[in-house]
C-alpha positions as a Markdown table, in Angstrom:
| # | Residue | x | y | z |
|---|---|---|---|---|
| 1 | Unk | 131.0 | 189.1 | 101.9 |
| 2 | Unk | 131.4 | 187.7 | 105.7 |
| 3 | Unk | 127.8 | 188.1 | 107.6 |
| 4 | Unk | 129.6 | 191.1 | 109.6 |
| 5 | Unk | 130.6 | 193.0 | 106.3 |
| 6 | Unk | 126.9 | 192.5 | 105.2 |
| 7 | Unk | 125.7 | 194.0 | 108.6 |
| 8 | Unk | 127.9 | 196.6 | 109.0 |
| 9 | Unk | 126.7 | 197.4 | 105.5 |
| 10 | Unk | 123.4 | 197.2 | 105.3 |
| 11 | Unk | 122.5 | 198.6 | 108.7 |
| 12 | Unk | 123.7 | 201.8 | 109.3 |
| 13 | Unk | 123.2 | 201.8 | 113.0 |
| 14 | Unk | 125.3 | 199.0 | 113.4 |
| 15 | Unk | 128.0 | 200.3 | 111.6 |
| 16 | Unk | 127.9 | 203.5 | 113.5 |
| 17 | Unk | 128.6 | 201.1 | 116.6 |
| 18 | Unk | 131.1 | 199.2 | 115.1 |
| 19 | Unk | 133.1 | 201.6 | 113.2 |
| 20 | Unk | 131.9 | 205.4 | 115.1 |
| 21 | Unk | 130.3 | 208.0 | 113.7 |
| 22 | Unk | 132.5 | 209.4 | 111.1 |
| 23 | Unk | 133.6 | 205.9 | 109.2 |
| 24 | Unk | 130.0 | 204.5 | 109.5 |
| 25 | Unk | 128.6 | 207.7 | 107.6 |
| 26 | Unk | 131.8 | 207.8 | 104.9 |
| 27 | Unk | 130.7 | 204.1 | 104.7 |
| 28 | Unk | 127.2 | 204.8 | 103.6 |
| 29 | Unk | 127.5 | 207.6 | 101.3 |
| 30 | Unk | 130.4 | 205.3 | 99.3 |
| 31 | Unk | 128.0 | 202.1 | 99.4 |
| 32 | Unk | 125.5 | 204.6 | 97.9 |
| 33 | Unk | 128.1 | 206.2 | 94.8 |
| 34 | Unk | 129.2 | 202.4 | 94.4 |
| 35 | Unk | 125.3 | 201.8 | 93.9 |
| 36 | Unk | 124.6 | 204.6 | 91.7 |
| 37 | Unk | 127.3 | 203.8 | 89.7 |
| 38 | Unk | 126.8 | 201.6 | 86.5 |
| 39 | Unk | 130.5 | 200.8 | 86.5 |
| 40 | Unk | 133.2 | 200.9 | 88.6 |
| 41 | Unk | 135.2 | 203.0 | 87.0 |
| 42 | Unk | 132.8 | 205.6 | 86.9 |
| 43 | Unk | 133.5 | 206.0 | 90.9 |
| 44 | Unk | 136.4 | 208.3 | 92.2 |
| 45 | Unk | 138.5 | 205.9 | 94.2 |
| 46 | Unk | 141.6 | 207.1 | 94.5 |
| 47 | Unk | 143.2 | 205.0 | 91.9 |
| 48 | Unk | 143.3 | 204.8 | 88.3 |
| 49 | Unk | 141.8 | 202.0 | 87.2 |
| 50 | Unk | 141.9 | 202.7 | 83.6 |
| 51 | Unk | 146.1 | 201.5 | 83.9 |
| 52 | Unk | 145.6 | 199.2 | 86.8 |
| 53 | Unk | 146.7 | 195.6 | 87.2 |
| 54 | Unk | 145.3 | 194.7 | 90.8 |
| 55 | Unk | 142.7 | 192.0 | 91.5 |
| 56 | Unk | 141.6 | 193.6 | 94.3 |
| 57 | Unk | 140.5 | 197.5 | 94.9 |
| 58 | Unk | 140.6 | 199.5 | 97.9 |
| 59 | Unk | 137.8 | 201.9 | 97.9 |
| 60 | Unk | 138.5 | 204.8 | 100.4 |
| 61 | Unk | 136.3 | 205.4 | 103.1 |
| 62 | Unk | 137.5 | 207.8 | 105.5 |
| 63 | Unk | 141.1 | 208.3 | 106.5 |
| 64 | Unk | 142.8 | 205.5 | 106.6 |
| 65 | Unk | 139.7 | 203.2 | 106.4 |
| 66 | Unk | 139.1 | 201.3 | 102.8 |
| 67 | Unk | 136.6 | 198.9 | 101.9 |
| 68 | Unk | 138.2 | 196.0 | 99.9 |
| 69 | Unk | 136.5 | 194.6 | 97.0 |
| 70 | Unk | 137.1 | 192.4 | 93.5 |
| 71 | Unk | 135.8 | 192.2 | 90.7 |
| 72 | Unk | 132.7 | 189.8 | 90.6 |
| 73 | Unk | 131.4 | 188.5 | 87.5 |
| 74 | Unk | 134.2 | 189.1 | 84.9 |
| 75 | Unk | 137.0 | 187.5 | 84.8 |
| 76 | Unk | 140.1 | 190.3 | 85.6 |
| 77 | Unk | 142.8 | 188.6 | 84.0 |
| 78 | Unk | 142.6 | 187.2 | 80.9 |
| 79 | Unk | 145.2 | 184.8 | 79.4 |
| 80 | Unk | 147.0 | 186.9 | 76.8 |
| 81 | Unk | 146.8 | 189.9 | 78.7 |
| 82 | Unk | 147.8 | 191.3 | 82.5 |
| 83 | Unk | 145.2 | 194.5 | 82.0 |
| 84 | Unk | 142.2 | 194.5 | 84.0 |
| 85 | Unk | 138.9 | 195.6 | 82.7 |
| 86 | Unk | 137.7 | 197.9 | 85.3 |
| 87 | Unk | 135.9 | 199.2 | 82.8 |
| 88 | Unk | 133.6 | 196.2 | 82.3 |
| 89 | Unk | 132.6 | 195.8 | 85.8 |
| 90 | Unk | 129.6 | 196.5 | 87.2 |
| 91 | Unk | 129.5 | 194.6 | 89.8 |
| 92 | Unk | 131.8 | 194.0 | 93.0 |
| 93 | Unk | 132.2 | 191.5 | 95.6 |
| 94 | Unk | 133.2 | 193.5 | 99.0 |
| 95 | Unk | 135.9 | 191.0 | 101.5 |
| 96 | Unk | 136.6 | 193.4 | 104.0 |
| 97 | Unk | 137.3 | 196.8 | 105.6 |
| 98 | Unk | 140.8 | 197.6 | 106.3 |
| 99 | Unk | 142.4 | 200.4 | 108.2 |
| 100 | Unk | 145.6 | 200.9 | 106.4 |
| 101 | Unk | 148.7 | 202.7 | 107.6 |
| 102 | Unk | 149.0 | 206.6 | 105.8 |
């Protein structure tokens, strides 16, 4: 996570600022399911991530605003097999937000 990720995170003012009102609030209330969550795939994202093969997730804010994370402590791919196990992690590593075309 860059030190601008970690702000806009963790201070919700600042995020306001940088991203306006309505992102900076979606914003918070997914860091908070992501937090409450003891896995990942326990959050609604938008995907399924019981058949997915992606390294990295996009986790939908608002719109067309996602926050881009990984997997961060299990490895996703293992050598025999090209399924992820979303449902062994519990813990991401956030790269980015992204505003992606609808």
């Amino acid at each position: 996570m860059t030190l601008e990720l970690r702000r806009i995170c963790s201070d919700p003012d600042y995020a306001v600022r940088k991203l306006g009102a309505e992102v900076g609030g979606s914003l918070r209330a997914r860091l908070a399911d992501l937090d409450a969550a003891d896995y990942l795939i326990d959050v609604p994202i938008g995907i399924d991530l019981a058949s997915s093969t992606l390294t990295c997730i996009p986790i939908h804010i608002l719109n067309n605003h996602y926050l881009i994370g990984r997997a961060d402590h299990v490895k996703v791919y293992g050598s025999d097999t090209s399924e992820a196990p979303w449902d062994m992690v519990s813990r991401m590593k956030l790269t980015h937000i992204q505003e992606m075309p609808r």
